[in-house]
C-alpha positions, 0 to 999 in steps of 0.5 A: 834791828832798827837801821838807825840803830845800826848805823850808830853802833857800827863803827864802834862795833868795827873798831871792838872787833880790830881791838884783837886783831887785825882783820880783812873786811869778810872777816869782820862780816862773819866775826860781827855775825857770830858775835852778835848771834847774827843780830849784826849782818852787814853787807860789803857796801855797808862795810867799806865805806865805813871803813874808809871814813876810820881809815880817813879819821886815821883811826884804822891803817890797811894793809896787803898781806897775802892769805893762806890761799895764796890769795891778796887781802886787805886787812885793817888794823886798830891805830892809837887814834883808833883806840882813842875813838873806840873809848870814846864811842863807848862812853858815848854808848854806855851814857845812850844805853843807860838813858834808854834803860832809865826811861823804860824802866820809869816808863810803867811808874810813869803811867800809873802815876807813881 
């Protein structure tokens, strides 16, 4: 997929996946992976900063919370603003999906003059 693509998509795809559950950042990898049949796959340093511009437009809260290993993890939490953001970015998608579906649909009518 088209990194462009990707970016613009992923913030939104972090806040859905919070939308259920708090997470900590491999989590969010692996959930973003299955759910997209590993169309999704995104790396730690692509991943943080992500998550610290949500965190700074208060969109997400972290957190410590020690896991069943008994080892520390920082997990993210979905805030109201974030909610908020998350509903906007999927208006914002839907309209961009359905230009896209609207102009390759004419597409082929286009060219043969239709």
């Amino acid at each position: 997929m088209d990194k462009k693509i990707m970016a613009m998509s992923t913030a939104m795809l972090l806040l859905k996946l919070l939308e259920g559950e708090d997470l900590y950042g491999y989590q969010m990898i692996r959930r973003l992976e299955e759910k997209s049949s590993q169309v999704f796959s995104l790396k730690e340093g692509t991943l943080y900063p992500i998550l610290h511009s949500l965190e700074e437009q208060e969109a997400v809260e972290s957190y410590e919370k020690c896991a069943d290993t008994g080892r520390m993890r920082k997990y993210y939490h979905l805030t109201e603003r974030g909610k908020g953001l998350l509903k906007e970015k999927q208006k914002e998608w839907e309209t961009y999906e359905k230009a896209v579906r609207d102009v390759m649909k004419g597409g082929m009518s286009f060219a043969l003059g239709t």
